[in-house]
One Martini backbone bead per residue (centre of mass of N, CA, C, O) as a GRO file, in nm:
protein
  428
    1UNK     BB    1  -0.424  -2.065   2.071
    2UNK     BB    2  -0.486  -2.104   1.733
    3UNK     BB    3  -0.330  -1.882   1.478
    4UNK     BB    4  -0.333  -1.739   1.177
    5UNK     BB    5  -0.118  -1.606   0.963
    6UNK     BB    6   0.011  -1.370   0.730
    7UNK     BB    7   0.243  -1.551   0.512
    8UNK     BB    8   0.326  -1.501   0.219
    9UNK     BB    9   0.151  -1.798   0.045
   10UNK     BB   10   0.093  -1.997   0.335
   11UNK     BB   11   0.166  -1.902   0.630
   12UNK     BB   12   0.119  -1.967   0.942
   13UNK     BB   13   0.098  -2.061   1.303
   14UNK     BB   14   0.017  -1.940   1.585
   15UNK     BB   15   0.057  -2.014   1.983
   16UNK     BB   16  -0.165  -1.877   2.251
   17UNK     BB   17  -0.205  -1.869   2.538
   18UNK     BB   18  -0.508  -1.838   2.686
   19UNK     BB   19  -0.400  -1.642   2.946
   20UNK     BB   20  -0.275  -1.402   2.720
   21UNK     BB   21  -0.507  -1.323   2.581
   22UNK     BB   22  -0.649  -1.035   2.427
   23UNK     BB   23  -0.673  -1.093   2.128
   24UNK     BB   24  -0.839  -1.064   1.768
   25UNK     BB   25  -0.783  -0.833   1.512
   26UNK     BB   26  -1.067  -0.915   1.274
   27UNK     BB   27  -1.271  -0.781   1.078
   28UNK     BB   28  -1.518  -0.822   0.908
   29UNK     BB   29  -1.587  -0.939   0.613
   30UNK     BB   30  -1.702  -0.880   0.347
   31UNK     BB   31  -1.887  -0.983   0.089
   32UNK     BB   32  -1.825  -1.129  -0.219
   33UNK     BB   33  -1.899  -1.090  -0.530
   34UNK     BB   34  -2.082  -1.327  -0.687
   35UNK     BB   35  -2.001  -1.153  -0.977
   36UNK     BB   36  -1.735  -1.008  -1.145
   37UNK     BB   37  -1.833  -0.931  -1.424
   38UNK     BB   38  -2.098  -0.829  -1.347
   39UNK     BB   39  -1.960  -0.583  -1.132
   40UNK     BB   40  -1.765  -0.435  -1.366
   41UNK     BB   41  -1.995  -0.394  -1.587
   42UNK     BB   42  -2.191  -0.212  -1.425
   43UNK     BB   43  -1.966   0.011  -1.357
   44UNK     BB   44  -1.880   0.076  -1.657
   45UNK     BB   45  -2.203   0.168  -1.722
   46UNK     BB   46  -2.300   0.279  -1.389
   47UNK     BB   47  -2.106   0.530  -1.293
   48UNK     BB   48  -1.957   0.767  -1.073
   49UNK     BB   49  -2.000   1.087  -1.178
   50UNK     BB   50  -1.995   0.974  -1.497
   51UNK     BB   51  -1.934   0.833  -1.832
   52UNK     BB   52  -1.920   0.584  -1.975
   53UNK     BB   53  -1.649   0.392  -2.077
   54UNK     BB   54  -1.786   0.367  -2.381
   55UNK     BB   55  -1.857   0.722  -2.407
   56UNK     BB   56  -1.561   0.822  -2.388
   57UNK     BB   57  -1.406   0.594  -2.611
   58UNK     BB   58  -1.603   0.776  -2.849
   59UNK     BB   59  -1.421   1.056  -2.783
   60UNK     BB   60  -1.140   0.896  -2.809
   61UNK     BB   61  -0.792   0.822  -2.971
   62UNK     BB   62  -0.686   0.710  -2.668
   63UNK     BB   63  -0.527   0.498  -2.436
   64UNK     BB   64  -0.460   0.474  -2.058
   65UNK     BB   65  -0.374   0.216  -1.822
   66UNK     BB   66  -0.363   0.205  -1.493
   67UNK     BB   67  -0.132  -0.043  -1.297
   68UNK     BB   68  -0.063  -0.249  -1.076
   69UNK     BB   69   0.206  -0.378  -0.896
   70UNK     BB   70   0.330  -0.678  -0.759
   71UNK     BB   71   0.263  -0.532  -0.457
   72UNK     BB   72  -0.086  -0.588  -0.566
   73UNK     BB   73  -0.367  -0.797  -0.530
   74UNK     BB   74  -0.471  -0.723  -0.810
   75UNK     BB   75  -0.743  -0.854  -1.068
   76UNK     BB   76  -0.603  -0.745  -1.346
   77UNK     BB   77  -0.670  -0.983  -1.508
   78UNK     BB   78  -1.012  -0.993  -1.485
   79UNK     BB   79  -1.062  -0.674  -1.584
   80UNK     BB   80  -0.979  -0.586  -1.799
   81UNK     BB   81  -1.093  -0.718  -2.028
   82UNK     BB   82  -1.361  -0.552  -1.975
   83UNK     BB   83  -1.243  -0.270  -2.032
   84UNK     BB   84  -1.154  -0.371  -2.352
   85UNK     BB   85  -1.446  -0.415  -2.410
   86UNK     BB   86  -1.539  -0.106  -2.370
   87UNK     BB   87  -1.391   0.035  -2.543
   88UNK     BB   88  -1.456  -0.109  -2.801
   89UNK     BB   89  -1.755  -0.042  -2.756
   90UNK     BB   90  -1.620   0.288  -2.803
   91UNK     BB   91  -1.378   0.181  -3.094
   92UNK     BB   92  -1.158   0.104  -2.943
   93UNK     BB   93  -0.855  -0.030  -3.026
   94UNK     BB   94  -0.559  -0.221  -2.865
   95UNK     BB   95  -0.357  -0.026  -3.042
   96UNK     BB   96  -0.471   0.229  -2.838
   97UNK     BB   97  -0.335   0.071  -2.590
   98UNK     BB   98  -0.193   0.147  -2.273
   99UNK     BB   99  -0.036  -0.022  -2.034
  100UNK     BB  100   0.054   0.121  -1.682
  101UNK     BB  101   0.290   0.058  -1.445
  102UNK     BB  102   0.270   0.166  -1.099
  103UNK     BB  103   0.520   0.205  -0.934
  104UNK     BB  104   0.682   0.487  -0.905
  105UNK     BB  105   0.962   0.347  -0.663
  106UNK     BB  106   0.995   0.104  -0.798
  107UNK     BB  107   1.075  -0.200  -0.952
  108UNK     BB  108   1.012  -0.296  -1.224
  109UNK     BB  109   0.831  -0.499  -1.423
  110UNK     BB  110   0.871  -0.815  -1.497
  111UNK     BB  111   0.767  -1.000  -1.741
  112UNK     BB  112   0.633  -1.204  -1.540
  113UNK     BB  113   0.510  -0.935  -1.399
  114UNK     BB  114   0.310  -0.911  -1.652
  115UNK     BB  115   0.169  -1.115  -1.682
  116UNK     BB  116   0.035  -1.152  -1.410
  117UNK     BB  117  -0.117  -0.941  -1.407
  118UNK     BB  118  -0.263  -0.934  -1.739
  119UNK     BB  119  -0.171  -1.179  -1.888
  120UNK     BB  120  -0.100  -1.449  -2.099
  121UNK     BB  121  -0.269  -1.376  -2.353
  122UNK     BB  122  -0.281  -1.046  -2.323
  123UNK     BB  123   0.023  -0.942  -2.314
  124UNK     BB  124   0.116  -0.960  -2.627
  125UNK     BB  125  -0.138  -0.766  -2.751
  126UNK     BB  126   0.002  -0.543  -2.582
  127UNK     BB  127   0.090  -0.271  -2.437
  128UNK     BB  128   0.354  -0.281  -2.179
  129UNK     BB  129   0.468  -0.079  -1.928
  130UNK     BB  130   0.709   0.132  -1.704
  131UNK     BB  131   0.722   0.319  -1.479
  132UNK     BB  132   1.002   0.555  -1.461
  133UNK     BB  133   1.091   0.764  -1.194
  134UNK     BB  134   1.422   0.802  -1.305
  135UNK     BB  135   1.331   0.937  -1.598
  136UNK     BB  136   1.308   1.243  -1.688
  137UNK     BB  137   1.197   1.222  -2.000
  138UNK     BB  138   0.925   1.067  -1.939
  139UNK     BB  139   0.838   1.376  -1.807
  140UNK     BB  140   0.586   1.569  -1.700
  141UNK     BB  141   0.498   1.910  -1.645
  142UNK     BB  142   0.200   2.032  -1.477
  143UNK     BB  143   0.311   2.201  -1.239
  144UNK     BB  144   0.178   2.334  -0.874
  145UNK     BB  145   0.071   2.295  -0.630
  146UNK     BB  146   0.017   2.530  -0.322
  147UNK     BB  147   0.294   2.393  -0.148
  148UNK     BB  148   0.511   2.367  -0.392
  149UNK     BB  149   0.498   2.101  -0.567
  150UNK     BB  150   0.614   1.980  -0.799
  151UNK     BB  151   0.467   1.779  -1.115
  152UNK     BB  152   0.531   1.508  -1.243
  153UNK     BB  153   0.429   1.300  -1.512
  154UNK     BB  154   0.422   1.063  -1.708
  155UNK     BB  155   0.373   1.075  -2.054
  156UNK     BB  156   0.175   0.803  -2.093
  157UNK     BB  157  -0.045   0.964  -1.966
  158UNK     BB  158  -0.063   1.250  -2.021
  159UNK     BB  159  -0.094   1.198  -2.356
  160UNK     BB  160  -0.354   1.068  -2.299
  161UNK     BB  161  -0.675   1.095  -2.376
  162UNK     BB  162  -0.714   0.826  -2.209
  163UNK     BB  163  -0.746   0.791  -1.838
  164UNK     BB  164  -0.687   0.514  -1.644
  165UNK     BB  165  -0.774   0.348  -1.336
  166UNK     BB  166  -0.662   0.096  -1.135
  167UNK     BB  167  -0.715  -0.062  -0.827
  168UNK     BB  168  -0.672  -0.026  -0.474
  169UNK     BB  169  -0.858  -0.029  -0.143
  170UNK     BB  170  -0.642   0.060   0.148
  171UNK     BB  171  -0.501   0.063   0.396
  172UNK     BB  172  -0.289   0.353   0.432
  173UNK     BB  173   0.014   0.450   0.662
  174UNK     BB  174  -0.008   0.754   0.541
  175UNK     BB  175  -0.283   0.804   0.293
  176UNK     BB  176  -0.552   0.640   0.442
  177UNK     BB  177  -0.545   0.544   0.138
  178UNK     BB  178  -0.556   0.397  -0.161
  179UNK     BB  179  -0.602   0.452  -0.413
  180UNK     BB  180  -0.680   0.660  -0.691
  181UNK     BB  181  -0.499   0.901  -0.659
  182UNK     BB  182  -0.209   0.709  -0.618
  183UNK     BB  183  -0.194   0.611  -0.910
  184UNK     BB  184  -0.066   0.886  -0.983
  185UNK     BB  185   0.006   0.961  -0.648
  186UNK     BB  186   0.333   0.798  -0.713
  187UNK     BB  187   0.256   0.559  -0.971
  188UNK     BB  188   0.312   0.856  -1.200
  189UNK     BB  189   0.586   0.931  -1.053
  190UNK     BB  190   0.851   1.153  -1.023
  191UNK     BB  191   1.073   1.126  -0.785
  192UNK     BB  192   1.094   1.426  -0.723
  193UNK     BB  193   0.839   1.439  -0.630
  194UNK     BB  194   0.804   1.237  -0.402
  195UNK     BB  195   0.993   1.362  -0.217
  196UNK     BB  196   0.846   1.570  -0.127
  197UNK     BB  197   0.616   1.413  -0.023
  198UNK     BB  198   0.806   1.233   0.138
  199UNK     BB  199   0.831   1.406   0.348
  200UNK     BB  200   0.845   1.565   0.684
  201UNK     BB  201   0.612   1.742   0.663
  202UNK     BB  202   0.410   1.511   0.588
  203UNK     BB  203   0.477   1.272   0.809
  204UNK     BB  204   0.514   1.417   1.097
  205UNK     BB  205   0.232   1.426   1.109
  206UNK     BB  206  -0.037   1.310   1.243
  207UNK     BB  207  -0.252   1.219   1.000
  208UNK     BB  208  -0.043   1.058   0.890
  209UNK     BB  209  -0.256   0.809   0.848
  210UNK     BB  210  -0.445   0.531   0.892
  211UNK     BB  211  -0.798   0.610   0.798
  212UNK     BB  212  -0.683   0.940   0.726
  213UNK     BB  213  -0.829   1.182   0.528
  214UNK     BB  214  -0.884   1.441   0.709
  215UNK     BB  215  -0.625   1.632   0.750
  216UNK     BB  216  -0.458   1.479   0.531
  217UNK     BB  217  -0.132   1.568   0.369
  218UNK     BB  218  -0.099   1.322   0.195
  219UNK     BB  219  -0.351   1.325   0.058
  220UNK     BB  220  -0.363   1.602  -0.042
  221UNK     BB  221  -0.098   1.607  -0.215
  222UNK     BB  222  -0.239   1.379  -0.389
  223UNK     BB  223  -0.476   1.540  -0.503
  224UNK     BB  224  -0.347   1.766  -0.601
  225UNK     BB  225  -0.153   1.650  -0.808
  226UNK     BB  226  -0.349   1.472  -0.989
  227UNK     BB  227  -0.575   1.720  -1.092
  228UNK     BB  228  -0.351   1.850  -1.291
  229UNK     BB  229  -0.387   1.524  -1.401
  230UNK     BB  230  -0.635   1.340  -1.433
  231UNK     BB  231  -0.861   1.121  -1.439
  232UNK     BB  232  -1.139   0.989  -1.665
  233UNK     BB  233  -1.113   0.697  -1.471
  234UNK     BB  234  -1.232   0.481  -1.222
  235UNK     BB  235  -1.087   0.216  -1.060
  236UNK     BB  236  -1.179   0.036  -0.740
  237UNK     BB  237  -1.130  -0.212  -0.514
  238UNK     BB  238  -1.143  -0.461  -0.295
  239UNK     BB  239  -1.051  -0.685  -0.036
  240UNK     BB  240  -1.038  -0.981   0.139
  241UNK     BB  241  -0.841  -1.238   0.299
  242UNK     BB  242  -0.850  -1.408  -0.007
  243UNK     BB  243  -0.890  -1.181  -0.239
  244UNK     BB  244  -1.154  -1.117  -0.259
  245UNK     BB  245  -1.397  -0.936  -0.408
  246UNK     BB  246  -1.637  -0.699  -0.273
  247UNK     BB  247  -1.571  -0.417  -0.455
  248UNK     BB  248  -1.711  -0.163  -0.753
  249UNK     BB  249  -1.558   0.130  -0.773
  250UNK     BB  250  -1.663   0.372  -1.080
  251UNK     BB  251  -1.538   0.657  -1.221
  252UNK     BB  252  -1.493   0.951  -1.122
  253UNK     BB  253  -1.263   1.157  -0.977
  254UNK     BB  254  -1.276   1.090  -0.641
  255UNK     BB  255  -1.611   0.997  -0.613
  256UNK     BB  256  -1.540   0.672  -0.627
  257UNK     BB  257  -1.328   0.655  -0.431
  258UNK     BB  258  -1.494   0.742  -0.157
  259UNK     BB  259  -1.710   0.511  -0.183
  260UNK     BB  260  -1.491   0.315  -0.121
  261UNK     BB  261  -1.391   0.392   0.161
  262UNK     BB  262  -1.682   0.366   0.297
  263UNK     BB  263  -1.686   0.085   0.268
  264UNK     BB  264  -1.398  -0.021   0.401
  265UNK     BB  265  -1.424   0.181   0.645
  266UNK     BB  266  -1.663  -0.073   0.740
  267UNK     BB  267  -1.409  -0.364   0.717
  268UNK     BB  268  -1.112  -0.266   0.878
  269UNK     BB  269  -1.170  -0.235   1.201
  270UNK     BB  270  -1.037  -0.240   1.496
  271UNK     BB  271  -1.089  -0.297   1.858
  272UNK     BB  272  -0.911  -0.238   2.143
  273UNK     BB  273  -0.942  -0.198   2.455
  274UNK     BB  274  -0.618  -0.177   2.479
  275UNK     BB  275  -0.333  -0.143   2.498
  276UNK     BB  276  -0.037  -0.384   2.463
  277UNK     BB  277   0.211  -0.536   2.561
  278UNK     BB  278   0.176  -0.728   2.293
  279UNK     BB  279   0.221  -0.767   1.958
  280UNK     BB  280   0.123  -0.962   1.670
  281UNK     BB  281   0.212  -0.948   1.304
  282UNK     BB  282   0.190  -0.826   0.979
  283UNK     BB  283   0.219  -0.776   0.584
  284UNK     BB  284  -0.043  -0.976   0.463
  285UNK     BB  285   0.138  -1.113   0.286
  286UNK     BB  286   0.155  -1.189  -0.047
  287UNK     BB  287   0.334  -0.943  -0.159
  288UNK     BB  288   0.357  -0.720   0.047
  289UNK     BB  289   0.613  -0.902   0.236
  290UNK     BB  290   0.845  -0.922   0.011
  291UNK     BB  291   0.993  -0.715   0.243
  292UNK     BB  292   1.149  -0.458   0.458
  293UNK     BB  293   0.977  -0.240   0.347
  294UNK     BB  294   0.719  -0.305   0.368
  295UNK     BB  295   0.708  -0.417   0.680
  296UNK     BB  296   0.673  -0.131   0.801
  297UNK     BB  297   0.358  -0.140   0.750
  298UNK     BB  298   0.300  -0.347   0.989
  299UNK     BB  299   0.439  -0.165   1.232
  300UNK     BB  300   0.277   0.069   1.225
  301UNK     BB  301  -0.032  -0.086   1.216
  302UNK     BB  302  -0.011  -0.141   1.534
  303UNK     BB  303   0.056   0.089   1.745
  304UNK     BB  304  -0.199   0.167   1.853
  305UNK     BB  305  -0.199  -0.125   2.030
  306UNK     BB  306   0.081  -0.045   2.152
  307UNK     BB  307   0.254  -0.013   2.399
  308UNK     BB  308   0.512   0.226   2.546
  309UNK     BB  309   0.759  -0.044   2.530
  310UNK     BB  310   0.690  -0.261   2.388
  311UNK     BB  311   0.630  -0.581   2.207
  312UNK     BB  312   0.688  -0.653   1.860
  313UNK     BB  313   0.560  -0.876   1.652
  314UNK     BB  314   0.678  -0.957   1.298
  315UNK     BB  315   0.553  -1.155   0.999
  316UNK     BB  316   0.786  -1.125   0.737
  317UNK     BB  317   0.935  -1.292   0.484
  318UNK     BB  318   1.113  -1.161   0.250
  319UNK     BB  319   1.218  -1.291  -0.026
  320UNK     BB  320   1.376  -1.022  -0.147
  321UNK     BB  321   1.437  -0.883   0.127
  322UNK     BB  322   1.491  -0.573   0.189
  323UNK     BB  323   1.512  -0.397  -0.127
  324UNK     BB  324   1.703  -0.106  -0.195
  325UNK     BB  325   1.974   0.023  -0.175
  326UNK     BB  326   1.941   0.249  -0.067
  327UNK     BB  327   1.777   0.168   0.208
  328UNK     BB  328   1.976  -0.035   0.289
  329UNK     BB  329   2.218   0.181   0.294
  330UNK     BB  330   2.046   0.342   0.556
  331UNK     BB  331   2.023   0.121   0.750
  332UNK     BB  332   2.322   0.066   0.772
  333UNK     BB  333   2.463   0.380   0.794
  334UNK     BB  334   2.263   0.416   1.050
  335UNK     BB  335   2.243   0.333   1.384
  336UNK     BB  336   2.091   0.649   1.454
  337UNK     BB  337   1.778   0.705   1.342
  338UNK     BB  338   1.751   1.001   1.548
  339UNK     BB  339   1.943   1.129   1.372
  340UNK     BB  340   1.833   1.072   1.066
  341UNK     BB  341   1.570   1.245   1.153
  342UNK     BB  342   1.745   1.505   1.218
  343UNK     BB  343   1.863   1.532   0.907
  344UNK     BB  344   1.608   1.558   0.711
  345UNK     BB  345   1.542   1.825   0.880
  346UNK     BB  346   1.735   1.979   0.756
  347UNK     BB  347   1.848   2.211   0.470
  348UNK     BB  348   2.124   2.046   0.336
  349UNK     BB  349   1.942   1.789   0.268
  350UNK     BB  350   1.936   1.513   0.042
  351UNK     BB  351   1.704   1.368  -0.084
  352UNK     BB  352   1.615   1.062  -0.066
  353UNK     BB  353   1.532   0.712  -0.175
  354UNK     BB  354   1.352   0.553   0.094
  355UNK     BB  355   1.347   0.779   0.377
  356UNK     BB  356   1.065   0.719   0.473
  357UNK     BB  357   1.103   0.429   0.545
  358UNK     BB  358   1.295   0.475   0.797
  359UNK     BB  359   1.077   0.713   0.904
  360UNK     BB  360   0.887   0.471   0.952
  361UNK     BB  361   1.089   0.317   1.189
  362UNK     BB  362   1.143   0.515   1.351
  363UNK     BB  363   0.854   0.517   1.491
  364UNK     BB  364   0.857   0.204   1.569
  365UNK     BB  365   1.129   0.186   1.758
  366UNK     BB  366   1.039   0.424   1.953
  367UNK     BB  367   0.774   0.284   2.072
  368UNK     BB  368   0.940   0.023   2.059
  369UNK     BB  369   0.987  -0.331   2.048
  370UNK     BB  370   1.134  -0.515   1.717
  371UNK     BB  371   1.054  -0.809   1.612
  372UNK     BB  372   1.148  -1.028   1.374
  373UNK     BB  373   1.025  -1.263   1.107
  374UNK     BB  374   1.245  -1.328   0.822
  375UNK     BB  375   1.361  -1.557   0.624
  376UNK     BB  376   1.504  -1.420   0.369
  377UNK     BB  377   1.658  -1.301   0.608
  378UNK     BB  378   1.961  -1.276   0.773
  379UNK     BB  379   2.002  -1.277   1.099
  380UNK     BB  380   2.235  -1.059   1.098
  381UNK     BB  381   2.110  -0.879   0.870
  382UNK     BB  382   1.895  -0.793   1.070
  383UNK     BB  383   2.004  -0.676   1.345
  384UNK     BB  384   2.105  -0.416   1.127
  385UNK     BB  385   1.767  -0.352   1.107
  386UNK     BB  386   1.664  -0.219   1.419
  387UNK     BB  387   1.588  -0.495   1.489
  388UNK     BB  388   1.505  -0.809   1.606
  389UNK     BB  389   1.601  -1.174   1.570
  390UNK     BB  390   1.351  -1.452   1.474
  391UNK     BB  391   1.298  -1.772   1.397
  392UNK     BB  392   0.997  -1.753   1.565
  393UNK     BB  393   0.709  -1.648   1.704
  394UNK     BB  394   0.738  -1.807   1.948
  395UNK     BB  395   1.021  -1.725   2.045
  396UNK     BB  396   0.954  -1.441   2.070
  397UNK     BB  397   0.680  -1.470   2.282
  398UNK     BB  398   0.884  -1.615   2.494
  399UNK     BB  399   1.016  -1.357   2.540
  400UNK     BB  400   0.846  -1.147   2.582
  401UNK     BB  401   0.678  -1.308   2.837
  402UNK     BB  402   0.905  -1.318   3.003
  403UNK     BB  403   0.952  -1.003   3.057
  404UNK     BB  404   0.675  -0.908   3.120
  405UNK     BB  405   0.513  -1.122   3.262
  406UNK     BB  406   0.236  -1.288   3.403
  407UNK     BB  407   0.051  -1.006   3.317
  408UNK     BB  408   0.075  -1.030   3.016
  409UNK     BB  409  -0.063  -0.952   2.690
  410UNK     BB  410  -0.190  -1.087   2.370
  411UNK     BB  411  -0.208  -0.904   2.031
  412UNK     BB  412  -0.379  -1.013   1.728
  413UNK     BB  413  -0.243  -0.962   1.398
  414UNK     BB  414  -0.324  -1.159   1.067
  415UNK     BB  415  -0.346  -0.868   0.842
  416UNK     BB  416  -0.227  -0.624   0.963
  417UNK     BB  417  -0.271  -0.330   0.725
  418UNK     BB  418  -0.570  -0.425   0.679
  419UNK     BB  419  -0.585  -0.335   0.966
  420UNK     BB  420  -0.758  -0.053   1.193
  421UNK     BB  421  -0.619   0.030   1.464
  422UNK     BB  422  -0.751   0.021   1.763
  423UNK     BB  423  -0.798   0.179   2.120
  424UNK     BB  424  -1.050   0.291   2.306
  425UNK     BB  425  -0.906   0.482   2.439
  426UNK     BB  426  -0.790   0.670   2.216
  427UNK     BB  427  -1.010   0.685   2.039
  428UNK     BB  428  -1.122   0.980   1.831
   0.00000   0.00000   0.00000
C-alpha cells in the first residue's frame, strides 16, 4: 500500500507491504469552512463572550493583535483584512494598530516572513514587529502565578489599550492544544518566564501531554500566566490536512479557546487496537517540519501508539537544520541524554534555552529507537543527535522489518502531531 506523508512543502510517498500493515492513523477532517470572509466576519461581530470586536475598537485608543511566526500554518494574512476591518468600523485607524508576532523563544522573523505572514499588500503599512523573548527591556513584570513563576510580558502587548491574539488550535504536545492562552504564554513571554514554565517540574508531569487540558499543569501555568494580562478578544482557527479554515473561533479569553478546543478534539483523535512494533510518522510537513528541535514533536505524538523498545520513523524535512545554537550545542555536547535529564533536575542546575525540547526528545529515545530522515541536515550530523539517520523512509523501514521478524506490523501516522494517537488498549 502506497501512503502519502505530510514531509516538507512537497510530501512524501512511502510503500508499506500489505501484509505488515497495522493501519493508518488519520482521523477525518472537518470540513472546510463554505466562505472564510464570511465566517471570520460572522465570528467578530457575533463573539463567544464578550462584545464584538468593533464595539471594543470604539472604547479603545490603540491595539495590539498577536499574531503567529512562520512556524504556523496560521492564514493570518486573510483574516488580519477583515480584523482591520472591524477595527476600522469601531474608529480605529491603522496607525494605532501594531502586529507583534508571537515567536516566543524561537527567533525572529525576517522580513520576508513578515511579507508572508501579514501580507505583501498589508505589511508596509502596518507596524509590524517580534517579540524578542531574550531582552529584558522590551517587557514588563505583570505579576506571579500561584505556583511561583514570575511572568514578564512584552511591553507592546501590555501597554496596548486593546489586545487581540489571532492563533491556530492544534494538538499540542506538551500543553494539551495550541492556541488561545498559549499566544500569550509563551507567545510574548520573557525567556525568564518560559524556562520556567519549561521546567521538569511541568513537562515530567504524565498529563503534560497531547489533547489533555484537565489536570495539565503545562495548560494551567500558561492559563495562570496569561490572566495576569489576558487579552480582550481572540480568535483562534483550526485547520485540515491541506491546511484549509474548518472553524472560526472569536470572542472572549478563555471561552472562545475552549470551543475551539472541543472542535479540535472532535476531529483529531485516531485510536489504533493496540502499540505497534513500527510507527512511521512525521512532524506534519513544512512550516512544522523545519527543524530537528520541532521534529521531536512529532517524535513524542507517536509514543503512545509505539510499543516499549519498539522502532519509530520519523520524516521530517529540517530545511533550516537542527535548531537555535543552545538546542544544537546541548545535543552535541551530551552523549547520555539521561545523564542530561537528571542534571536539569538539581538544584544548581541554571536553566538554559530550549532544553526542554532535549527533555522531550529524551522521552522518546527512552520509550523507543527512533530512526530519522532528514534531508536538511547531513547524516553524520543527525546520527550525533541520539537518532538513527536514514536516508529514505523505505530504508528505515526495510531494517525495522529485518529486526523484527515476520510478525512485526507497521502502523502509518502521515499528519504526525496534528493527530492524537491513543491505542485502544491504553486509552483512558
Amino acid at each position: 500500500m502506497d501512503v502519502r506523508l505530510s514531509y516538507g512543502e512537497r510530501g512524501l510517498t512511502v510503500r508499506v507491504p500489505d501484509d505488515r500493515l497495522a493501519g493508518v492513523l488519520a482521523p477525518p477532517d472537518a470540513p472546510p469552512v463554505a466562505n472564510l470572509d464570511e465566517a471570520v466576519r460572522a465570528s467578530l461581530s457575533q463573539p463567544i463572550g464578550t462584545w464584538p470586536l468593533a464595539d471594543l475598537a470604539s472604547e479603545s485608543q490603540d491595539a495590539c493583535i498577536v499574531v503567529c511566526d512562520a512556524t504556523r500554518p496560521v492564514p493570518t494574512r486573510s483574516i488580519l483584512p477583515l480584523v482591520l476591518a472591524a477595527l476600522d468600523d469601531g474608529g480605529m485607524p491603522r496607525e494605532r494598530v501594531t502586529v507583534l508576532i508571537a515567536t516566543g523563544t524561537h527567533r525572529p522573523a525576517t522580513w520576508t516572513e513578515m511579507l508572508h505572514i501579514v501580507g505583501e499588500d498589508l505589511a508596509p503599512h502596518l507596524r509590524v514587529v517580534n517579540h524578542v523573548g531574550d531582552d529584558p527591556v522590551t517587557h514588563v513584570d505583570v505579576g506571579r502565578t500561584e505556583r511561583g513563576t514570575r511572568v514578564l510580558l512584552d511591553a507592546t502587548y501590555c501597554e496596548a489599550d486593546l489586545k487581540i491574539t489571532l492563533g491556530l488550535i492544534e494538538p499540542h504536545f506538551m500543553a494539551g492544544y495550541s492556541g488561545g492562552r498559549k499566544m500569550v504564554m509563551p507567545g510574548v513571554a520573557a525567556l525568564e518566564t518560559v524556562l520556567a514554565w519549561h521546567s521538569p517540574a511541568f513537562l515530567e508531569h504524565p498529563r503534560s501531554a497531547s489533547g489533555v487540558i484537565e489536570g495539565n499543569p503545562v495548560h494551567e501555568e500558561a492559563t495562570a500566566a496569561a490572566r495576569l494580562c489576558p487579552p480582550d478578544f481572540t480568535i483562534d482557527v483550526t485547520l485540515d490536512a491541506s491546511n484549509a479554515v474548518t472553524g472560526v473561533f472569536a470572542g472572549g479569553f478563555d471561552a472562545a479557546w475552549r470551543a475551539g478546543v472541543a472542535f479540535a478534539d472532535a476531529h483529531c483523535r485516531a485510536r489504533a487496537p493496540e502499540p505497534a512494533d513500527i510507527v512511521v510518522t512525521t512532524c506534519a510537513g513544512y512550516p512544522l517540519d523545519a527543524t530537528f528541535y520541532q521534529a521531536v514533536k512529532g517524535m513524542v505524538g507517536a509514543l503512545p501508539v509505539v510499543k516499549p523498545g519498539g522502532d519509530l520513523i520519523i520524516a521530517a524535512e529540517c530545511r533550516e537544520g537542527v535548531g537555535s545554537d543552545a538546542f544544537r550545542d546541548m545535543l552535541l555536547g551530551w552523549e547520555d541524554l539521561e545523564r542530561f535529564v537528571a542534571a536539569i533536575q538539581e538544584p544548581g542546575w541554571t536553566p538554559t534555552r530550549d532544553q526542554w525540547e532535549v527533555e522531550e526528545l529524551a522521552t522518546a529515545v527512552r520509550h523507543c529507537n527512533v530512526t530519522c530522515v532528514a534531508e536538511g541536515i547531513p547524516s553524520e550530523l543527525l546520527g550525533r543527535l541520539h537518532v538513527t539517520p536514514a536516508e529514505t523512509v523505505e530504508a528505515a523501514l526495510a531494517r525495522a522489518l529485518d529486526r523484527r521478524g515476520p510478525s512485526a506490523r507497521v502502523l502509518l501516522m502521515p499528519r504526525g502531531p496534528y493527530v492524537i494517537a491513543e491505542a485502544a488498549e491504553t486509552a483512558g
